[in-house]
C-alpha positions in Angstrom: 14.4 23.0 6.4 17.3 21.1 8.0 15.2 20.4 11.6 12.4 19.6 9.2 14.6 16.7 7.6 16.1 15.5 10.8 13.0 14.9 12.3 11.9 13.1 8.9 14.8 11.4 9.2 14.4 10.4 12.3 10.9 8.9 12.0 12.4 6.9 9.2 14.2 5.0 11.4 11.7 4.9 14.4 9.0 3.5 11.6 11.6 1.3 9.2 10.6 3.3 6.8 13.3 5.0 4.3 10.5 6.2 1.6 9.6 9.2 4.2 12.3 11.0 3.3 12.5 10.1 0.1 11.9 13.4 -0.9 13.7 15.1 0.7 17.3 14.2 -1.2 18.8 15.5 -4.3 19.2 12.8 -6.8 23.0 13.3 -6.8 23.1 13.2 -3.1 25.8 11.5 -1.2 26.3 9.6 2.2 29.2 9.5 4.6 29.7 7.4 7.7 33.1 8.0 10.0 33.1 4.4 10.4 32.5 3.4 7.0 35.1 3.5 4.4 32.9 3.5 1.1 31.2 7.1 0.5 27.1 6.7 -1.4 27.0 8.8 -4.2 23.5 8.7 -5.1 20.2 8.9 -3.6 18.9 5.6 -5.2 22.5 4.2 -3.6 21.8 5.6 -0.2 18.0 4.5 -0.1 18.6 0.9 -1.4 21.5 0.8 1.7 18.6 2.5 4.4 15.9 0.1 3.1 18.2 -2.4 3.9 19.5 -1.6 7.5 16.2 -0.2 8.2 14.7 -3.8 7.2 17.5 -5.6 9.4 16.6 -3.3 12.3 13.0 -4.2 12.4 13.7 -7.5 11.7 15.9 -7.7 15.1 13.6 -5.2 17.0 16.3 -2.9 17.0 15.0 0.8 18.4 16.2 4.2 18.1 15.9 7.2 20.1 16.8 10.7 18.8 16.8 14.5 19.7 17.4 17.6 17.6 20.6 19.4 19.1 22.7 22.3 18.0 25.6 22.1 16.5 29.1 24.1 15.9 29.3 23.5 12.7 26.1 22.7 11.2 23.0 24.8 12.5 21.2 21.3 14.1 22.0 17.7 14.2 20.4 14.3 14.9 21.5 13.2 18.2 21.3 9.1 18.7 20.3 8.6 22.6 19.7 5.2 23.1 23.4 4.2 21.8 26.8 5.1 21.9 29.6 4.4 19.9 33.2 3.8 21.6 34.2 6.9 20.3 31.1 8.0 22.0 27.9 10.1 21.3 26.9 10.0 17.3 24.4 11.0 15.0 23.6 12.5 12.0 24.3 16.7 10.1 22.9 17.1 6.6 23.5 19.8 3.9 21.5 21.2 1.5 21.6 22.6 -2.1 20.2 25.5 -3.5 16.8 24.0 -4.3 16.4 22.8 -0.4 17.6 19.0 -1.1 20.1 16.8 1.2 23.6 17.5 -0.7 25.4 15.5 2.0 24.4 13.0 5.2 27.3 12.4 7.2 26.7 10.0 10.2 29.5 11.3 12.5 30.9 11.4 16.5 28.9 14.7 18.1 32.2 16.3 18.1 31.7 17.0 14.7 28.4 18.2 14.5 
C-alpha cells in the first residue's frame, strides 16, 4: 500500500497530473511541508495546492526524479534525486488510516524519513 502510493505519487508529479492519486487520500487528510509554515487539512485543500504547483511546474518544464527508499521511521519514502534542498536530500513519507487512505503527507529532509 504505502510503495503503491509513492510511486502514484510520484508519477503525479513526473505527468502534472495530481488526479492520479486522487484516490488514494482520505477526505480529511492533511499535508505537511518542513519548509512551509501553513499545515493542509483536507484533501480537496491539498489537491487544489498540487494542481497548482503541478501546473507551474509544467508550465516552467520543471522535472522530477524520484526512487523508493527505506526509511527509519516510516517503512518507505519518496526520495527526490534530481534536487536538493540546503538542508539537503528531501522527499516525501505518507501515513495511512484504517481503510488504506493517506492520513498524513509530510514533505521532509531524508533524515526524517
Amino acid at each position: 500500500m504505502e510503495e503503491k502510493f509513492l510511486n502514484k505519487l510520484a508519477e503525479a508529479y513526473q505527468t502534472y497530473d495530481a488526479s492520479i492519486i486522487e484516490d488514494y487520500l482520505a477526505d480529511d487528510m492533511h499535508y505537511a511541508s518542513m519548509w512551509v509554515f501553513h499545515e493542509m487539512t483536507s484533501k480537496q485543500e491539498y489537491l487544489d495546492y498540487l494542481a497548482g504547483k503541478l501546473q507551474t511546474m509544467k508550465e516552467h518544464g520543471a522535472k522530477m526524479e524520484f526512487q523508493i527508499v527505506p526509511g527509519r521511521l516510516h517503512e518507505k519514502a519518496l526520495l527526490v534525486t534530481n534536487d536538493e534542498a540546503p538542508e539537503g536530500k528531501f522527499g516525501f513519507v505518507a501515513d495511512f488510516n484504517k481503510e488504506g487512505k493517506v492520513k498524513m503527507l509530510n514533505i521532509t529532509a531524508q533524515a526524517f524519513f
